[in-house]
C-alpha positions in Angstrom: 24.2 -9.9 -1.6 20.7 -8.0 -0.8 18.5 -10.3 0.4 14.7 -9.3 -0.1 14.8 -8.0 3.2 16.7 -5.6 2.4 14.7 -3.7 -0.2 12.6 -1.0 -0.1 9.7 0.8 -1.6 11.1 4.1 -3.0 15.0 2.8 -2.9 16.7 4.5 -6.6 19.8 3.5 -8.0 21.1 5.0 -11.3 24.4 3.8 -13.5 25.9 2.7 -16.1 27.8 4.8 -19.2 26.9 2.3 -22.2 28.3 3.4 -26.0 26.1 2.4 -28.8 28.1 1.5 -31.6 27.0 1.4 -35.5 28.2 -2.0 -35.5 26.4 -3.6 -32.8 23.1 -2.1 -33.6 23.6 -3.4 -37.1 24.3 -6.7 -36.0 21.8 -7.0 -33.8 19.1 -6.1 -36.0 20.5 -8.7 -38.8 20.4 -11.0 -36.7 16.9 -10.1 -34.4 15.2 -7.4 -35.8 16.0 -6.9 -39.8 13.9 -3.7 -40.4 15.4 -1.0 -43.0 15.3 1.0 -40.3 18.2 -1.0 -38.2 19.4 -2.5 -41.4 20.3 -0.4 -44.3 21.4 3.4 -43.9 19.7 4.6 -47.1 16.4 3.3 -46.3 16.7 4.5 -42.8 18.1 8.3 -43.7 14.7 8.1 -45.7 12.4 6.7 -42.7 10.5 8.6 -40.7 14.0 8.5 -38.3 15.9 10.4 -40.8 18.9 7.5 -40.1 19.7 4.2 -38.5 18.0 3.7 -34.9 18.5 0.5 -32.9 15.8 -2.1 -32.4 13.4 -1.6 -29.3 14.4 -5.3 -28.3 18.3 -4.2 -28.5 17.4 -1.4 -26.4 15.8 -3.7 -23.9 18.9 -5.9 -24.6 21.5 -3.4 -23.4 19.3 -2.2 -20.5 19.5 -5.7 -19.1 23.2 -5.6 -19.3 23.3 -2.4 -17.1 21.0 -4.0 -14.8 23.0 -7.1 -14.3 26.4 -5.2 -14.6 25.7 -2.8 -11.7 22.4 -3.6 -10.0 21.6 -8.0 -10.2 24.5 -9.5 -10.3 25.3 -9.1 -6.8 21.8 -9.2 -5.5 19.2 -12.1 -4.3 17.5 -11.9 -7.7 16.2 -14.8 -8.5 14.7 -14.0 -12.6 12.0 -12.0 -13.5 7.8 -12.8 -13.7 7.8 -10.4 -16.5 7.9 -7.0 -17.6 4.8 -4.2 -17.2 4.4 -1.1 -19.4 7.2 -1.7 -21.6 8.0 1.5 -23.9 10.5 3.0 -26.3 9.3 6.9 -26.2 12.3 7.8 -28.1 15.0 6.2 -30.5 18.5 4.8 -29.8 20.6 5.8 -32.2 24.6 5.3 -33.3 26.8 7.1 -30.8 24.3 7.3 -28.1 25.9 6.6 -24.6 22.6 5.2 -22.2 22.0 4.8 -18.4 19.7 3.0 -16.8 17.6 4.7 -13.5 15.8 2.4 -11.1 13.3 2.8 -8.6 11.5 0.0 -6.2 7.8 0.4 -6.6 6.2 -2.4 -4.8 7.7 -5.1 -2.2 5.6 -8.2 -1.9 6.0 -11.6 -0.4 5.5 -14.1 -2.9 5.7 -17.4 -0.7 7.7 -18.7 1.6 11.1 -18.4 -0.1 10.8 -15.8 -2.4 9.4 -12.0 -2.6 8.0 -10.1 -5.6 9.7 -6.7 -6.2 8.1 -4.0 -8.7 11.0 -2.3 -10.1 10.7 0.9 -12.2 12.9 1.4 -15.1 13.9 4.2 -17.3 16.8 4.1 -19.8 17.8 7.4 -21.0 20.8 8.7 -23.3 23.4 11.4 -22.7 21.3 13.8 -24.2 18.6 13.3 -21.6 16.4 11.5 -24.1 14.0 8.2 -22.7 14.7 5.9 -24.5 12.5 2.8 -22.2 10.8 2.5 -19.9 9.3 -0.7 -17.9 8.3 -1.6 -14.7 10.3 -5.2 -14.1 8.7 -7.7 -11.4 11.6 -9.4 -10.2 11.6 -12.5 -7.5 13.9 -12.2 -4.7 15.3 -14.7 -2.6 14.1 -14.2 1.0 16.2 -14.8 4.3 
């Protein structure tokens, strides 16, 4: 359980081996995002996409589960301020298998009990493609 303390400026971590499935983007984007483009196969093989490509916030989505599967869960993270710079340079499409790369930015102390951490984020696919990228300020608990 890392403890603000415990952090520092230039620490990197990278994981996670995530399959995006047909199904999942489609649902998602019924249910969030209902776009053509997430939606409906024909419209999207016609789009500027040439074919179905997942929803920015479903890419955000499934980066969030990599970061608490192998990075927050067993940390002093207390939630988020917020997110800085957030981008999707390239699409996430059906069959695309993502990881997640971090890198600590900026170490802070917030007050008394807490400390702001500036993490830098980039989600890419198997191909090598980024797919986001954001720069998280996270609170920590301190000791």
């Amino acid at each position: 359980m890392e403890y603000f303390e415990a952090l520092a400026v230039g620490d990197t971590d990278s994981f996670g081996d995530y399959e995006v499935t047909r199904e999942e983007l489609t649902a998602f984007a019924g249910r969030y995002d209902p776009q053509p483009i997430h939606t409906d196969p024909d419209a999207a093989a016609q789009s500027m996409f040439g074919g179905l490509v997942a929803s920015g916030w479903h890419t955000a989505a499934m980066t969030m589960r990599l970061l608490v599967d192998h990075q927050l869960a067993d940390s002093r993270a207390l939630g988020a301020l917020g997110v800085d710079s957030l981008r999707w340079p390239e699409p996430v499409r059906p069959g695309d298998r993502l990881s997640v790369h971090t890198e600590i930015s900026e170490k802070e102390p917030f007050d008394d009990e807490r400390g702001r951490v500036a993490i830098d984020v980039t989600t890419t696919t198997d191909s090598g493609d980024t797919v986001l990228s954001m720069v998280g300020q996270v609170l920590w608990e301190r000791r």
